[in-house]
N, C-alpha and C positions, 0 to 999 in steps of 0.2 A: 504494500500500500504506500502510498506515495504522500509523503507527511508536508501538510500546510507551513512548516515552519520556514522563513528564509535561510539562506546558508546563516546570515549573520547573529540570527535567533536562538537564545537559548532555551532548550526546554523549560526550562523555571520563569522563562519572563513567557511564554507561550498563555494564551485566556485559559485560564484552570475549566479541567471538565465539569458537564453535568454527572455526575455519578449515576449507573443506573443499575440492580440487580434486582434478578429474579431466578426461581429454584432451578429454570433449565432453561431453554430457548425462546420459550413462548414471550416472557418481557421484550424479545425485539419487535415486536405488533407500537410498544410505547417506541421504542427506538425509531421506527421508520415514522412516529404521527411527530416525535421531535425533530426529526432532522428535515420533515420539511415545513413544520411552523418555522424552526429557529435554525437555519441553514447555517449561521455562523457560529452556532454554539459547539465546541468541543465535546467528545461524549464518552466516555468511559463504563464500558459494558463489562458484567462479570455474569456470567450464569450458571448455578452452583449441580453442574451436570454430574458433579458424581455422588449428589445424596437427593438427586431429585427420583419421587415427586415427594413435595412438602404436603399435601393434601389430609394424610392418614396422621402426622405426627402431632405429639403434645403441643400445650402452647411453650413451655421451658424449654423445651428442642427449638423450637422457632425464635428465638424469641436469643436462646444462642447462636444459632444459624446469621439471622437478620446481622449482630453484634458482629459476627467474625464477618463474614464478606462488608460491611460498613469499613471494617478494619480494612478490607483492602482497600476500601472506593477512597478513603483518607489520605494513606500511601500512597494514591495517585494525584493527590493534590485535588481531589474531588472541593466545590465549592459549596453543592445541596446534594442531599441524594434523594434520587426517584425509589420506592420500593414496585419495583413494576411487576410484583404478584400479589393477588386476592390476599392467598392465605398468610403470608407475612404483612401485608399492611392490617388484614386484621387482626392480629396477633403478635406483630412484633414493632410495629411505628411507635404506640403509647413508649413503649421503654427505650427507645433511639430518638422520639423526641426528647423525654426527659433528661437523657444524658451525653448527647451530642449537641457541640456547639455550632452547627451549621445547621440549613433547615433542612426536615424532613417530610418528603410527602408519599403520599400511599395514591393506590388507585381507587378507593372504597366513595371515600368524600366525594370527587366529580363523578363518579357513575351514579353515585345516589342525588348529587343534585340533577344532574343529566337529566335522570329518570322523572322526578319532578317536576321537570321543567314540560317533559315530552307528553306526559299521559295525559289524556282526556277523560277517563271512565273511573280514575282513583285504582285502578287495577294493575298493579308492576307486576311479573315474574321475575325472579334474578334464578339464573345458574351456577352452577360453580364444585368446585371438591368439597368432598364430605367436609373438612376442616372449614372451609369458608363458610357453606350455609348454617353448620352446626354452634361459629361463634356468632351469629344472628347479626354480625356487623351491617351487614344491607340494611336490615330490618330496621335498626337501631339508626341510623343513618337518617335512612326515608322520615324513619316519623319524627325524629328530632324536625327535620325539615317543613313535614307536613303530615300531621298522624291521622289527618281524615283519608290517607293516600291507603289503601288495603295490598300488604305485599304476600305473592304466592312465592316462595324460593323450593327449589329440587336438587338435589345434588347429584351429579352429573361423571361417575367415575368413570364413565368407558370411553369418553370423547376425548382427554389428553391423547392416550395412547394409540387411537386413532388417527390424531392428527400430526401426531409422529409418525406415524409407519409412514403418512404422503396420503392418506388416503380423504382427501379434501373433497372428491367428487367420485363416491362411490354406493354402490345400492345397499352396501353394509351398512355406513355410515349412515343414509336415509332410511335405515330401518331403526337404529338408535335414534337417531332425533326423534323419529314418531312418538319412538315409546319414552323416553321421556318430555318432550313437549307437549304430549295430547292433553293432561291435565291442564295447562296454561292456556288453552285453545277453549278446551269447556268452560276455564271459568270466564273466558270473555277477557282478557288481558291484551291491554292494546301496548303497553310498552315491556318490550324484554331487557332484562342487563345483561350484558353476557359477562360474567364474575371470574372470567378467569382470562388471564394474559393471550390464552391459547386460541379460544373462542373467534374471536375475528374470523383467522384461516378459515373457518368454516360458515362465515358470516352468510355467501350465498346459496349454500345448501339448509342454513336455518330459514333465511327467507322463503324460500322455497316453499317451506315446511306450511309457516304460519303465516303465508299471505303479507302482501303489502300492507295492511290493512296495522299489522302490528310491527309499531317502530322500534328498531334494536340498538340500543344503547352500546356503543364503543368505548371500554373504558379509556384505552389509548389512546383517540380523539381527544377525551375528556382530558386526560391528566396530562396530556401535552398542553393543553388550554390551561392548563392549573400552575402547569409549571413556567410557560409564559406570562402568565399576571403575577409569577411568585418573585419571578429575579428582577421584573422590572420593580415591584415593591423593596424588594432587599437592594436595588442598584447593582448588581450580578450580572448584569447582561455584557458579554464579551461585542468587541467594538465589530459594527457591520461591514467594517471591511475583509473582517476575520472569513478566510473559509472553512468552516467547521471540519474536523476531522473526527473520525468512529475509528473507535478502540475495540476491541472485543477479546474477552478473556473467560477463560473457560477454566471447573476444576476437574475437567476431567475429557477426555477426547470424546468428542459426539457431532461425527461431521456432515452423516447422514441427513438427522434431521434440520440441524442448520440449513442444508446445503438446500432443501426445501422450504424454507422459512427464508431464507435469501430470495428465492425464485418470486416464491409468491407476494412479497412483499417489496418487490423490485429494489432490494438492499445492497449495496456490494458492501462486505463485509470484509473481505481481504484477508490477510493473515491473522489467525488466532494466536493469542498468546495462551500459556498455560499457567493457574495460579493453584499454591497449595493452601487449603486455612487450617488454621489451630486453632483451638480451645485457647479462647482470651485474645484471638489477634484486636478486638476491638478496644 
């Protein structure tokens, strides 16, 4: 990859990245809606592919998880970090806002205002991993917002894996969404979340499912928008003559599904780096 710096530039005087992680590939859905809101922002990707998926685990496991890869996005000189999955912004933002001194934002907040902003009928679904809908963060979200809003959530375990193998546009995959979608359909639900980083990829086989009729909330649209009103609040914003550069750092080889996630999200992603974390790197 061919780095924005000039010869006479030193990496340290270089705009500090936005830091971004999430438990495996899927946080680059937030990566492509950043880089083209803020094409001159720097971006520092980690995705923690060799304990992913986060979905099944404790919130203490998340919550050390979130801390260690923080620890790396720091070492890179990170300026804010995105947490660009469900089940860590719901379960591990609270204790990396508390105790980092840069800001932190999750994906949970813009999809749930998103969602309120979208529905017509007070009717949301959100989807997501067991871990997401089980800590009720949508739920919790929505009705701080607006608690006349009625939310339906489902938790969604066979569509990550799905959407790893590449299977974006397949008769398997349209038999999963049926079967978990069709409740959200009876109860008359006009706006969807889709709760989890990965979800996009498969944005026009959900459409498909449940009709134009019900609008599908992007968290990664949303938290790119969040994170654009966040740096120009903090004064963060790297100067526009900057051309952004993407970092991408991995704990563990997975180049498969990247290499799909690249594709479809028309990303060039360039050479991976490879990161190891520890207990306490944050």
């Amino acid at each position: 990859m061919k780095s924005s710096l000039s010869r006479k530039q030193a990496p340290s005087e270089a705009p500090r990245p936005i830091g971004v992680f999430d438990s495996g590939i899927g946080g680059l859905t937030v990566v492509a809606a950043l880089r083209k809101l803020l094409p001159a922002e720097n971006i520092f990707y980690i995705g923690d592919t060799a304990r992913v998926p986060y979905g099944g685990k404790s919130r203490s496991t998340i919550e050390r998880y979130s801390q260690e890869l923080s620890g790396l996005l720091l070492a890179e000189r990170a300026k804010l970090i995105v947490v660009a999955c469900n089940t860590a912004s719901a379960l591990g933002v609270p204790l990396l806002q508390e105790t980092l001194r840069i800001p932190v934002t999750g994906v949970i907040e813009p999809g749930a205002q998103a969602a309120v902003k979208a529905t017509r009928s007070g009717k949301v679904g959100v989807i997501g991993t067991r871990a997401t809908i089980a800590s009720r963060a949508y739920e919790r979200a929505i009705e701080a917002l607006n608690p006349d809003v009625k939310v339906f959530a489902e938790s969604c375990p066979l569509l990550v894996p799905l959407i790893e193998e590449g299977w974006l546009d397949d008769p398997v995959t349209d038999s999963i969404i049926q079967r978990y979608l069709e409740k959200f359909v009876r109860a008359g639900v006009d706006t969807l979340v889709l709760g989890c980083t990965h979800y996009p990829l498969l944005r026009p086989a959900i459409q498909r499912f449940t009709g134009s009729g019900v609008i599908l909330v992007d968290s990664a649209q949303n938290t790119a928008l969040s994170v654009q009103k966040l740096i120009r609040q903090q004064k963060l914003a790297a100067p526009q003559k900057n051309l952004g550069r993407l970092q991408v750092a991995l704990t563990d080889q997975s180049t498969g599904f990247l290499r799909v996630a690249e594709a479809a999200l028309d990303l060039q992603v360039g050479d991976i780096q490879l990161r190891t974390v520890q207990h306490g790197a944050a």
